[in-house]
N, C-alpha and C positions, 0 to 999 in steps of 0.2 A: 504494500500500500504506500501509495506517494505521500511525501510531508505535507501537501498541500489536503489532500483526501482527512488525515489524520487529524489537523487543524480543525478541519470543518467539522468531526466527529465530536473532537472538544468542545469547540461551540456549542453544539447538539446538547452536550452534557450541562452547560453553563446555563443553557436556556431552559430545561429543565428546571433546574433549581432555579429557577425566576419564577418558573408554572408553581412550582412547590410552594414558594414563599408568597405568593399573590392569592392563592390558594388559601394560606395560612390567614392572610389579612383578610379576608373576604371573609369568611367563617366569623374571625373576630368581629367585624360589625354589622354581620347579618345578625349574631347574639347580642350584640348592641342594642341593632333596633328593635329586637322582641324584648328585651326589657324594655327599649322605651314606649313601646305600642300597648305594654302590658298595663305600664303604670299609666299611660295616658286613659288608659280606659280605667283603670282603680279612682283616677282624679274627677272623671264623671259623677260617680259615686256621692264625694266629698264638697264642702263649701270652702276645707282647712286642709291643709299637710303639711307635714314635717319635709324640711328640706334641709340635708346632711352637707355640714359645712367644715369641711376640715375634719375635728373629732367630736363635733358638735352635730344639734340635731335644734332645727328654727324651725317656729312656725311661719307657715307661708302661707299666702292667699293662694289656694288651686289654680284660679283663673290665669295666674302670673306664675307659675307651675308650669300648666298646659301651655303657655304661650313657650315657654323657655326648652319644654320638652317637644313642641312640636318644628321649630329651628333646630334642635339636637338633634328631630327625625330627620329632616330633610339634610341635613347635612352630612350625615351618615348614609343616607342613600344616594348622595352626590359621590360621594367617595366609593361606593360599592362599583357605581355605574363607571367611574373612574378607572377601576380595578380591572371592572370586566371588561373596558375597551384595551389597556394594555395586554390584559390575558391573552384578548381573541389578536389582536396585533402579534402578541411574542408567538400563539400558535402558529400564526401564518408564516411568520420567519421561520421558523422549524419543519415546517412544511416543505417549503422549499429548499431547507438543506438538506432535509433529508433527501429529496428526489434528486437533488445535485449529490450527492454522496452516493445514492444507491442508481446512478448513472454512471459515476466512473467507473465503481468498484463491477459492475455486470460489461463495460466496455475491457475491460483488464481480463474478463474469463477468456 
């Protein structure tokens, strides 16, 4: 196998671990946002809630809650949507080294 072939296998491997790690963060605020879809719906509920400040616990107005928890949703699903356009980007680059890889290596048989 040529160093150049070899190279591009590398890459292959590098950009894997992109898929992995993108992967990893996507999961985190997918969990994110069902806690915060969870509580926004418990804040229905309510007219009061305690809002956790440092090691402290405040009361808060719900309304002003929901306002702050529903900016924390959309912003975390800015960043999902974020995630998933680099995902499907890095897949497409792996895509095509792969079939530039498994073009040399079957011109070499």
């Amino acid at each position: 196998m040529d160093k150049e072939t070899q190279q591009k296998i590398q890459q292959l491997q590098l950009i894997e671990q992109s898929l992995q790690n993108f992967l990893a963060q996507k999961q985190q605020f997918q969990a994110q946002l069902m806690e915060i879809e969870s509580a926004l719906s418990e804040l229905d509920k309510v007219d009061q809630a305690y809002k956790i400040i440092g090691n402290i616990m405040v009361l808060s107005d719900a309304k002003k809650l929901k306002k702050d928890l529903e900016q924390k949703k959309e912003t975390t699903e800015l960043r999902i949507k974020t995630i998933e356009r680099q995902e499907n980007s890095t897949k497409e680059k792996a895509e095509n080294l792969q079939k530039e890889v498994l073009e040399k290596i079957e011109r070499k048989k």
